[in-house]
C-alpha positions as semicolon CSV with decimal commas, in nm:
position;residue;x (nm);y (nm);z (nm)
1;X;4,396;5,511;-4,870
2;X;4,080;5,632;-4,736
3;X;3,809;5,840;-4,977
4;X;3,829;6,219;-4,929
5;X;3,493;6,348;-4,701
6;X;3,251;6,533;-4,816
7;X;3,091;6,792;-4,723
8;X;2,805;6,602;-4,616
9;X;3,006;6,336;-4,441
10;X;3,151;6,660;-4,199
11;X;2,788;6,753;-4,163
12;X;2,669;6,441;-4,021
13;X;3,008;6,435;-3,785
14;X;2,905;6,775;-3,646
15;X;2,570;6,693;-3,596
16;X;2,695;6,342;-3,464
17;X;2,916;6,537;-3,204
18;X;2,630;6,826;-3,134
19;X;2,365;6,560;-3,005
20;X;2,674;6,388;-2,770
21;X;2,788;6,740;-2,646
22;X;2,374;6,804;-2,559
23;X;2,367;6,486;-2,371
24;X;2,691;6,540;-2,216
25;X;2,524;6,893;-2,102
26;X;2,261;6,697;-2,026
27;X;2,367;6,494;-1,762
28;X;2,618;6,774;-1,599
29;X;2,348;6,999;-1,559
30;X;2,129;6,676;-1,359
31;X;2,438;6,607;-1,192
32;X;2,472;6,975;-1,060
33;X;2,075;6,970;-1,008
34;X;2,151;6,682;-0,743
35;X;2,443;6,837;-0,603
36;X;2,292;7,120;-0,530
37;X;1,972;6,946;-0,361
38;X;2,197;6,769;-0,112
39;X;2,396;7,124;-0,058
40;X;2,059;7,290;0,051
41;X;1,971;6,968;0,262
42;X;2,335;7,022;0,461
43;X;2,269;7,361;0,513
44;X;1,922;7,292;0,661
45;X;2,079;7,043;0,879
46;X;2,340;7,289;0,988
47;X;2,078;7,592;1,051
48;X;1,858;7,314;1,204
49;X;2,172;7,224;1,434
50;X;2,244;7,598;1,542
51;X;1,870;7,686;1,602
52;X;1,927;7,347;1,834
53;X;2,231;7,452;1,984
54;X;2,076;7,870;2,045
55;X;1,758;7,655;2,210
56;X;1,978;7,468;2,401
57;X;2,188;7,771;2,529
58;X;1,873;7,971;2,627
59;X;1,708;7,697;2,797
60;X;2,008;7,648;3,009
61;X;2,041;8,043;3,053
62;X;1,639;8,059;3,154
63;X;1,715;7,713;3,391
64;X;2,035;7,877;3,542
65;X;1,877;8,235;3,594
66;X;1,542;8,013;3,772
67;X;1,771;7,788;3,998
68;X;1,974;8,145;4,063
69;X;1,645;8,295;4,173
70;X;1,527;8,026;4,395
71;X;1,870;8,018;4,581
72;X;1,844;8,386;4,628
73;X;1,459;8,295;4,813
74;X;1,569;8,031;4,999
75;X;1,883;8,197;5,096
76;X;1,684;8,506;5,180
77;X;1,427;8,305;5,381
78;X;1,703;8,134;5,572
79;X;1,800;8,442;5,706
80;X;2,145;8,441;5,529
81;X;2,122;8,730;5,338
């Protein structure tokens, strides 16, 4: 059979087990660190992609609204309305 541990033997576990727990806690908290770096960078995109997308849609509304305007003129100078 094995010899009965001491009290010193159950100290050294514990502190054995401490110092892998810190690393473990360690790494997680790099791990969420990273994840959250690449969370932020997909939400830039995304805001990046609607500002795109609002740009887009008021450019065509500004284009539309100038094309509308010059066919009103040249209608108007035509003499058809």
């Amino acid at each position: 059979m094995g010899r009965e541990r001491t009290t010193r033997d159950l100290v050294l576990e514990t502190h054995q087990d401490v110092k892998w727990i810190c690393r473990a806690l360690e790494r997680i908290e790099a791990e969420n660190r990273e994840y959250a770096a690449r969370l932020r960078a997909v939400e830039e995109w995304r805001s990046e992609k609607r500002g795109e997308e609002r740009r887009a849609s008021a450019v065509g509304t500004v284009a539309g609204g100038v094309v509308g305007g010059a066919v009103a003129v040249i209608v108007k100078i035509l003499g058809g309305g």
